[in-house]
Each structure stands twice: as C-alpha cells, then as structure tokens.
C-alpha positions in Angstrom: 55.3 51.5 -83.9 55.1 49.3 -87.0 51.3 48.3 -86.1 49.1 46.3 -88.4 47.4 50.1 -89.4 51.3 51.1 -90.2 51.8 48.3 -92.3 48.7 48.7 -94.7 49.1 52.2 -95.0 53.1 51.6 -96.2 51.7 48.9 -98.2 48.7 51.1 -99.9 51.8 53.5 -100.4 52.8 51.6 -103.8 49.3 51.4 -104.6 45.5 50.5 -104.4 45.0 47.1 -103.0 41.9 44.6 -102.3 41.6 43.6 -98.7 42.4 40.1 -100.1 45.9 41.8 -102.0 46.7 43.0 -98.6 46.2 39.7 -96.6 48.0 38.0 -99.4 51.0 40.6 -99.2 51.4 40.8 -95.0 50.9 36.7 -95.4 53.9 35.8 -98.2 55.9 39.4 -98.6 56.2 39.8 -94.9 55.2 37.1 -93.0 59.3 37.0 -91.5 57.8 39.9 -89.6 54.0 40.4 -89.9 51.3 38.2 -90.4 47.2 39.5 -90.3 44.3 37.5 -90.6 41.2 38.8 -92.1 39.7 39.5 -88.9 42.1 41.9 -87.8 43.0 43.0 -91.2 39.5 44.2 -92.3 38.9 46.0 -88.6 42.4 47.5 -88.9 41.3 48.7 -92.1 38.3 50.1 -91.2 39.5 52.5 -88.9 41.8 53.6 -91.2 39.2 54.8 -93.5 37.4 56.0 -90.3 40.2 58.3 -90.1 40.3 59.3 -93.4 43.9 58.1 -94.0 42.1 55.5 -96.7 39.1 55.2 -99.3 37.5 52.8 -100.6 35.3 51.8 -103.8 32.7 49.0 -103.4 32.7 48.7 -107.5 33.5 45.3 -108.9 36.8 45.4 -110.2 36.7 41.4 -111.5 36.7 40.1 -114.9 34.4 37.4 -113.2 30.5 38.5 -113.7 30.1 36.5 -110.8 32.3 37.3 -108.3 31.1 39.5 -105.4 32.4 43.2 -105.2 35.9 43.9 -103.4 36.5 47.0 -102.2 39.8 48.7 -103.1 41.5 50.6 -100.6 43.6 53.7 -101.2 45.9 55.7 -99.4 45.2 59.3 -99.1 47.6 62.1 -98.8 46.8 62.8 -95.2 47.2 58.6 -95.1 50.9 59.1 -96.5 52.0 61.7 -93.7 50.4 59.7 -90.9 52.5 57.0 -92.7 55.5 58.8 -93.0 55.4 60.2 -89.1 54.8 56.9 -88.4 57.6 55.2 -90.0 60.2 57.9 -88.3 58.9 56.6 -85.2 60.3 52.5 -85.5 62.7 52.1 -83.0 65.2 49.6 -83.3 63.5 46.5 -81.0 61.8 43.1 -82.1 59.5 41.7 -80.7 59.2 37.7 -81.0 55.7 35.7 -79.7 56.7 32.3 -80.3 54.5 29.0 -78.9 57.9 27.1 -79.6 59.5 29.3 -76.6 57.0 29.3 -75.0 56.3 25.5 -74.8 60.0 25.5 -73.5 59.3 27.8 -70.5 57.2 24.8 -69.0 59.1 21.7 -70.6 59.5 19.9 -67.7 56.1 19.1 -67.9 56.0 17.6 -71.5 57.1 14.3 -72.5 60.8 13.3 -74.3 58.8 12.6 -77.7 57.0 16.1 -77.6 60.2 18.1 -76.9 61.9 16.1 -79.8 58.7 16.4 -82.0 59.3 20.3 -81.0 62.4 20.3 -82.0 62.1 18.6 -85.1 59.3 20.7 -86.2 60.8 24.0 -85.4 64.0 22.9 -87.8 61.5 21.9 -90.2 59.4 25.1 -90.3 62.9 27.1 -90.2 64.4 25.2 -93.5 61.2 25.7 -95.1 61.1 29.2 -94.9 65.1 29.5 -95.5 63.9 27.8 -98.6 61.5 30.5 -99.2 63.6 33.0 -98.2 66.8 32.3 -100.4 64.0 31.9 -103.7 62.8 35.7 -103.4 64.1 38.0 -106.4 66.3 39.6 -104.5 67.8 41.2 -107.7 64.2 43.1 -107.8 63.8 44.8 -104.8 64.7 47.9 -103.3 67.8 47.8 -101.1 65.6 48.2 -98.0 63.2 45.0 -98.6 66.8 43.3 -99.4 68.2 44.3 -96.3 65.1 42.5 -94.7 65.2 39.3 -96.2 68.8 38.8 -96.0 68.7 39.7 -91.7 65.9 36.8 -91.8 68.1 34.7 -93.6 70.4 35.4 -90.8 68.4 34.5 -88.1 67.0 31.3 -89.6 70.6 30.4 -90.1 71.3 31.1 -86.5 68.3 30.0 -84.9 69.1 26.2 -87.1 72.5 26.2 -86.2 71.3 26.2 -82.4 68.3 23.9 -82.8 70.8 21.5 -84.0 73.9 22.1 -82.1 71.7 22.4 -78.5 68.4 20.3 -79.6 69.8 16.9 -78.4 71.6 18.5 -75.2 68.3 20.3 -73.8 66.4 16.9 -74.7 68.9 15.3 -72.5 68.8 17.7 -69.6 65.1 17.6 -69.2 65.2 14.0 -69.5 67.3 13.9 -66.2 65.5 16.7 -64.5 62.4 14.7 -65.5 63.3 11.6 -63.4 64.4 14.1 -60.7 61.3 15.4 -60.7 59.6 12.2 -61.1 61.4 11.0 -58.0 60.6 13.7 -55.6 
C-alpha cells in the first residue's frame, strides 16, 4: 500500500529532502494522488527513522544565518528495500475521499443554490488543476510520472464532461424530489 511512509521513502529515493521539500513535493508533484500536511508528514517521518529506514541531520543547511535548523532526511539502504517490497505490493485500486460526493449522498437536504454553488465549484477546482496539469514538463519526466499525469488528465477530462453534461439534470431532479419531500 502506497501509504504516506511509502511515499516519502520513494521520494527520499532521488535524494535527501527537508521535511518542508517533502510537504512541498506530496503538495504540488502529487497532489492528483497524495496530499500530507505537516502533521502527519513529520509523525510519518518519525517512524520511519524509528525504523531505521531514514536519518536525519539537525545541521543548518541554509544560506540564511538566521533561519532555524531543518533536518534533512535520507533514505537508508534497508529504507530502499522496505521501499522496493513495498512498491511490488500496489495493487491496482483507487481510492477517492471526496466532500463533493459526499455532499451529494445527502443532497436532498441542501438547498438549489448550494448544489449549484457545488457544482460550479467542483468544475472550477477541476479546470484549474487541468490547467496545472497540461503545464507540467512532461517532456522531463520519466515515462512512469508521465503515465500519471496524463491518466489525471483523463479523469479531469471525464469527471468535467459529466459535471457539465449531468450538473443541470441532477439540479433539476432534486429540485422536484425537494418539493416532494417538502410536501409530504
């Protein structure tokens, strides 16, 4: 399973990284499949190095005199073959948490405006990250990272074309289930 712990250790693969270079990398690189904030990042990292599948330095590795230490984190060699077992182990599932669907689930009781303000931002959020998506370097990557962007861009495309094609007719139908339920 492609866990938070997974991903840091696949990420430390191409390198050392600051806690911050890691948030910054599951937050832009791979947020079309991963996102982490610091509080699960820096506990997630932490028992990785309770393992011993990481180190880190405490040394200030700034140009800024000022700045407080970071530590850099680094994969170890028993870190790559936990990695690397780990990686063999992805099976070929998503999983999708989503407040958008979820709102859905119980739209009956929401009003027209908020299912059309859902709507509208969902479409919104999905352009804007199509927008993202088509501007990555795609000439720069590896084939695999490649492959990834351009299934997201797949998705978004499909997940737009429905929004728009079926937004106004779900709007619709739970306006008259509303007054069905309103009248009962």
């Amino acid at each position: 399973m492609l866990n938070l712990q997974t991903i840091c250790l696949g990420l430390l693969c191409f390198g050392p990284k600051s806690g911050y270079e890691l948030h910054k990398t599951i937050n832009t690189d791979l947020k079309h499949f991963q996102t982490a904030s610091f509080g699960a990042l820096y506990p997630a990292l932490g028992k990785l190095e309770a393992k011993k599948l990481i180190t880190s330095d405490g040394k200030n590795n700034s140009i800024q005199a000022s700045s407080l230490p970071k530590k850099v984190y680094t994969i170890t060699a028993n870190g790559r073959t936990v990695f690397k077992v780990q990686i063999q182990k992805t099976r070929a599932e998503e999983k999708l948490t989503s407040d958008f669907l979820a709102a859905f689930y119980f739209a009956e009781h929401l009003p027209a405006e908020k299912i059309a303000a859902l709507i509208d931002g969902q479409l919104a959020k999905l352009q804007d990250e199509y927008r993202e998506l088509i501007s990555a370097p795609l000439s720069r990557m590896p084939e695999g990272k490649r492959f990834g962007i351009r299934y997201t861009i797949a998705i978004n495309r499909a997940a737009t074309a429905f929004l728009k094609g079926e937004g106004s007719t779900i709007q619709a139908t739970l306006r008259r289930s509303s007054k069905k339920w309103s009248t009962t």
